[in-house]
N, C-alpha and C positions, 0 to 999 in steps of 0.2 A: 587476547583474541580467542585463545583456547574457549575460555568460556562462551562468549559469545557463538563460536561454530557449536556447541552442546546444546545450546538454549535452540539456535536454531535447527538444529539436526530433529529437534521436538516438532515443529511447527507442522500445523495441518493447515491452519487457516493464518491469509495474511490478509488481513483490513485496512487501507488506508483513509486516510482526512483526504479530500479533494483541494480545493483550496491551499496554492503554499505548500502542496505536496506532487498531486499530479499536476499540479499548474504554479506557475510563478506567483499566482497570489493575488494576480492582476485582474482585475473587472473592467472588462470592456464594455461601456453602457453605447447603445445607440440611440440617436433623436427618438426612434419610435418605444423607446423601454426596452428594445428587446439586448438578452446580455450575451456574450460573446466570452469563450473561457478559452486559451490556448494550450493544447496538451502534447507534448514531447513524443515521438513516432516513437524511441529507440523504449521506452518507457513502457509503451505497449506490444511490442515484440518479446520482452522480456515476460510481463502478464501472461500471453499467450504462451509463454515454453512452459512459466510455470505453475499455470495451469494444467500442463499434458502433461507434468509428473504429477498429477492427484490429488496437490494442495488447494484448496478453495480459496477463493480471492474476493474481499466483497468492500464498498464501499461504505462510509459514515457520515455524513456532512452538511452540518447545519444550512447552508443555502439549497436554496429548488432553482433547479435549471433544468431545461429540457434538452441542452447542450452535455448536460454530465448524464442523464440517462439513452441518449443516445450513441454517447463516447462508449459505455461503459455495455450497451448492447454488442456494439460491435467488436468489443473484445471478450463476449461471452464469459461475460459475469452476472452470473444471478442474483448475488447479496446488494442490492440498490438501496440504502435508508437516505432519503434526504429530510431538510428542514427540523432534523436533532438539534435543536439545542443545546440538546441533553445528549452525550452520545454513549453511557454505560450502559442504560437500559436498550438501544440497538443493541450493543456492542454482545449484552445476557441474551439477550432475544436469538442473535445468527447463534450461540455456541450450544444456545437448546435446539433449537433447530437441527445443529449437524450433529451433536451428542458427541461435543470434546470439551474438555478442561482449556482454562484460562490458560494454563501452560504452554498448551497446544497452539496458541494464538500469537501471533505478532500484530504491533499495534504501528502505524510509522501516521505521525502527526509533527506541527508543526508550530503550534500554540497551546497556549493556558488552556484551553478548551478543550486538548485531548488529554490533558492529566488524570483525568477521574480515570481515563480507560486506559492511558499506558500505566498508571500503576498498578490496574490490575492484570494488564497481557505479560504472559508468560516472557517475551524480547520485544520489548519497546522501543523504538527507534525512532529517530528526530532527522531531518535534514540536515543538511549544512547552514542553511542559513535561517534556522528557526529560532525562536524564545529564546534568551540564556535559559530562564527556568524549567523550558520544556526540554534542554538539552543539557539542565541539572539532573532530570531523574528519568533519560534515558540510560537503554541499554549500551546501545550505540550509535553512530549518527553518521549518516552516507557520506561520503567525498565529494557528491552533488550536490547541487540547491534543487531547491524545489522547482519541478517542473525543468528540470535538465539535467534529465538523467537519475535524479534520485533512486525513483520507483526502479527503475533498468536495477542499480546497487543493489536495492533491498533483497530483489527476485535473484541474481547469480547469487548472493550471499548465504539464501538459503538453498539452493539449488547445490553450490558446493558444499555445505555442511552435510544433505540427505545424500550424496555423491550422484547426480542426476545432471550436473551443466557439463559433463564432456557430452555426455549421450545426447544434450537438445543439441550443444555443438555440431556433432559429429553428424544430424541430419542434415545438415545444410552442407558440408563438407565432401557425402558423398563415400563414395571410393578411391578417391583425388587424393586421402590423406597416405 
């Protein structure tokens, strides 16, 4: 685990897979086409803290929904790629962008499809209930499943390695403590 808190104690930028990561994986179709994605509340409270220590949080994800770009407004994320296929050339694109190393970066996926990008982010991270082979060549892999809690894991995890989760704690806590 030692290793893992150093790798992320690096990290500026955390990118997740949408699909299977902030969501259970599930595609809810309606009669009319239109698609329905269910995303975990505690998942996004954790984004939000951390975010307000500094880190950049952006997403990668082969499907186009207007459900995951309005998820992903309202937890005030900038980095939005959808309909990647491909998701290494997003994944080069955000680190030109901010002007950090592959090091700097956490990747958290879920499938065959993010290996091109977790073997290059600096702490690659899988779910609990991802790929065997996507969670052969992570770094490490939440206690969560996808879309319950995962995301929440990934964020305290690096939030305790930069020493920042007592301080998002400690705003909600008050005086009281």
């Amino acid at each position: 685990m030692k290793d893992i808190l150093e790798k992320a104690a690096k990290i500026k930028l955390l990118v997740f897979d949408v699909d299977g990561v902030l969501t259970d994986g599930r595609l809810i179709i309606g009669d009319d086409g239109q698609e329905y994605k269910s995303f975990f509340s505690k998942d996004g409270l954790g984004i939000k803290m951390l975010l307000q220590t500094g880190v950049e949080v952006a997403v990668i994800t082969a499907r186009t929904s207007d459900v995951v770009l309005h998820r992903m407004q309202s937890l005030n994320i900038k980095h939005i790629y959808q309909g990647r296929l491909e998701k290494l050339p997003a994944f080069e694109e955000i680190l030109t962008t901010l002007g950090i190393s592959a090091e700097q970066a956490a990747y958290v996926g879920d499938d065959v499809i993010d290996l091109p990008v977790m073997l290059r982010a600096g702490l690659a991270i899988t779910v609990k209930d991802a790929h065997p082979l996507a969670k052969q060549h992570a770094h490490w892999q939440t206690p969560q499943c996808g879309g319950h809690g995962a995301a929440r894991d990934v964020c305290e995890l690096i939030m305790q390695a930069q020493g920042t989760l007592e301080g998002q704690f400690q705003k909600y806590l008050g005086d009281h403590s």
